[in-house]
Backbone as numpy.savetxt, mean C-alpha at the origin, in Angstrom:
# Nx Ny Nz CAx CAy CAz Cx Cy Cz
1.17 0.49 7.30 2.26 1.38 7.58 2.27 1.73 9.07
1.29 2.13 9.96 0.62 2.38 10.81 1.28 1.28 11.81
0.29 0.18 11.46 1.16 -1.35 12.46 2.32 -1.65 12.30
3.02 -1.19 11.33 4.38 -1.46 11.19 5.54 -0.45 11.89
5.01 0.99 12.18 5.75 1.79 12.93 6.22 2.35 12.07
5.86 2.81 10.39 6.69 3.72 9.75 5.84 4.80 9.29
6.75 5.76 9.72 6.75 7.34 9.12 7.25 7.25 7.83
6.15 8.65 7.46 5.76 8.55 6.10 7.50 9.06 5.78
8.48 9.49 6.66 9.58 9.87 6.07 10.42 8.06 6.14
10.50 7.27 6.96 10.92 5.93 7.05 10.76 5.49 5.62
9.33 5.32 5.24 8.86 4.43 3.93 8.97 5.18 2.72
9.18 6.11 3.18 10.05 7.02 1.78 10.85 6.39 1.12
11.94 6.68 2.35 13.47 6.46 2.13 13.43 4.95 1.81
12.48 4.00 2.15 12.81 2.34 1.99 12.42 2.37 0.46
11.67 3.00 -0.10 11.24 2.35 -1.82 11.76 3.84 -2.48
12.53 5.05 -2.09 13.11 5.86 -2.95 12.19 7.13 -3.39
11.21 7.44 -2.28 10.43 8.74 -2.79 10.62 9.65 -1.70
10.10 10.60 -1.82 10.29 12.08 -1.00 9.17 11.44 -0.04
9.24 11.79 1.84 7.86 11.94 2.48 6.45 12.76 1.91
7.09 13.83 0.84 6.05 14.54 0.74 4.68 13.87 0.02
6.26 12.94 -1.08 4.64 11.92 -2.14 3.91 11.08 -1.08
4.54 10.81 -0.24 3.97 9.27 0.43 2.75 10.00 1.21
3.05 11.53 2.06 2.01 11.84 2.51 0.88 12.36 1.47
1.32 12.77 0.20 0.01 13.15 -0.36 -0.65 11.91 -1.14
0.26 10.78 -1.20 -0.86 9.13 -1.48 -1.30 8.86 -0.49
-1.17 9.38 0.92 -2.03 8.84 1.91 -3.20 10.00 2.16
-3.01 11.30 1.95 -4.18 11.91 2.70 -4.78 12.21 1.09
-4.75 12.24 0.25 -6.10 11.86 -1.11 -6.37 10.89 -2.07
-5.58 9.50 -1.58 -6.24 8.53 -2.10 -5.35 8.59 -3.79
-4.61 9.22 -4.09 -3.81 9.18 -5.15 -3.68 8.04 -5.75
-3.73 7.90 -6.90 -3.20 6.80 -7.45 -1.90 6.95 -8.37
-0.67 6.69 -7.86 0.47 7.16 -8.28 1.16 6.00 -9.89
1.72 6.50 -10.45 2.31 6.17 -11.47 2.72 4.48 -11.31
3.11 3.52 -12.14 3.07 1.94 -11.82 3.96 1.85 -10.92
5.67 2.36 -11.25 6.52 2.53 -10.58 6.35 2.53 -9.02
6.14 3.29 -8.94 5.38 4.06 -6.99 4.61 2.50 -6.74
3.83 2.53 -7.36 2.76 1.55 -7.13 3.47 0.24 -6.57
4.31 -0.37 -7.39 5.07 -1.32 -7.40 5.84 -1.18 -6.41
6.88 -0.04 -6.01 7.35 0.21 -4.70 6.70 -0.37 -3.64
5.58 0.67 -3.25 5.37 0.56 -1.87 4.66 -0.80 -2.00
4.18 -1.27 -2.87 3.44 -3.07 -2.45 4.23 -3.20 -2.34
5.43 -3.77 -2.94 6.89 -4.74 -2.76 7.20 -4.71 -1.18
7.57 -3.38 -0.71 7.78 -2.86 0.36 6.99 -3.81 1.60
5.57 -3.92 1.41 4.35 -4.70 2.05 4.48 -6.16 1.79
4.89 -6.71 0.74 4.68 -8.05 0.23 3.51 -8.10 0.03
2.98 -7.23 -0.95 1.58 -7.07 -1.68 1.47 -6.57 -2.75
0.88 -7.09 -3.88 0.58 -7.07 -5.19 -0.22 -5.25 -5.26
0.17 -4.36 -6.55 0.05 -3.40 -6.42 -2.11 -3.40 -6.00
-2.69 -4.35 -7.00 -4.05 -4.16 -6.62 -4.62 -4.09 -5.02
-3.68 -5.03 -4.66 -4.50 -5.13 -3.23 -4.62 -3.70 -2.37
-3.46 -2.88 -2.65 -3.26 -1.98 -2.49 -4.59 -1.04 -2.73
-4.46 -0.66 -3.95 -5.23 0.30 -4.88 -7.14 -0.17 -4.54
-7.53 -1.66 -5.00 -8.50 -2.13 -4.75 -9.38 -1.87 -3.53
-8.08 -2.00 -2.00 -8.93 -1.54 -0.61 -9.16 -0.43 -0.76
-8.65 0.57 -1.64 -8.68 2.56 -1.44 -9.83 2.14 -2.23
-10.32 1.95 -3.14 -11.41 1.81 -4.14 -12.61 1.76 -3.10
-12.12 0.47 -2.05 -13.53 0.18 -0.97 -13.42 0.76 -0.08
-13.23 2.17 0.31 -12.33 2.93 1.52 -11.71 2.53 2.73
-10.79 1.52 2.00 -9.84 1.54 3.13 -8.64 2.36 3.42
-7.93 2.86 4.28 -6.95 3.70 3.58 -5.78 2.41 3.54
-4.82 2.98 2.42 -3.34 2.32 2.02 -2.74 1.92 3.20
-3.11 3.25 4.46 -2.34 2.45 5.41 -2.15 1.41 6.12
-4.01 1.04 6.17 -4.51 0.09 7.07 -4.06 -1.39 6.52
-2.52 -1.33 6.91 -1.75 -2.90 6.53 -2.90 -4.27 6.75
-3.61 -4.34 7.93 -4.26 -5.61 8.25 -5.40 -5.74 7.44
-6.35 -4.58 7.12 -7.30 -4.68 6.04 -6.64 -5.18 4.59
-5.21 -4.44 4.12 -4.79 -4.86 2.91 -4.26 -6.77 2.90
-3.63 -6.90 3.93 -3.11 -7.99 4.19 -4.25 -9.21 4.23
-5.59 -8.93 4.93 -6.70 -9.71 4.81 -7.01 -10.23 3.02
-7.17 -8.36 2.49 -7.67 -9.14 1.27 -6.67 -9.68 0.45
-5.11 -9.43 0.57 -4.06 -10.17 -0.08 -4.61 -12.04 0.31
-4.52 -12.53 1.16 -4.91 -13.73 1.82 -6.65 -14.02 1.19
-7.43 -13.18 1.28 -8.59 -13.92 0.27 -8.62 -14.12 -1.07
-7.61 -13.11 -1.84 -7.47 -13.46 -3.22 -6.43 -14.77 -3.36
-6.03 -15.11 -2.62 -4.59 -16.06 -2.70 -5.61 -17.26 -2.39
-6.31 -17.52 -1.74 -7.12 -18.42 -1.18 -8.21 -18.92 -2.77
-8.20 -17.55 -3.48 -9.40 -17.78 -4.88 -8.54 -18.75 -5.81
-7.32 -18.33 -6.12 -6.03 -18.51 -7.01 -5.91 -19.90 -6.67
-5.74 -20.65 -5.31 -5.52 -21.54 -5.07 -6.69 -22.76 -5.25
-7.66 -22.06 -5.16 -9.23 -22.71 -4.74 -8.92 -23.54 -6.33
């Protein structure tokens, strides 16, 4: 989100939620309903796990290039 230049009010408005949810899935690690979930990956061109999975290993949601890495190693397993 971060490398991409969007405010948590920007990426709201792109998948249909209030800034307020987007800031409280970013500052406690929330794990929001499938819906949400499905949003903001789509939003990324990332599967909801890759998402959820880096917060699991503390990455935060925002850090697009950490999520984007492990999108590209699971795609690499799938293919293997």
């Amino acid at each position: 989100m971060d490398n991409m230049g969007l405010s948590p009010e920007v990426l709201a408005a792109q998948v249909g939620m209030s800034p307020k949810q987007i800031r409280y899935i970013l500052d406690t690690g929330h794990y929001p309903e499938k819906r949400v979930r499905f949003a903001l990956a789509r939003r990324f061109d990332l599967l909801p796990a890759h998402i959820w999975k880096a917060s699991a290993q503390g990455i935060a949601p925002g850090e697009l290039e950490h999520l984007l890495a492990l999108a590209r190693r699971d795609e690499g397993r799938l293919v293997a």
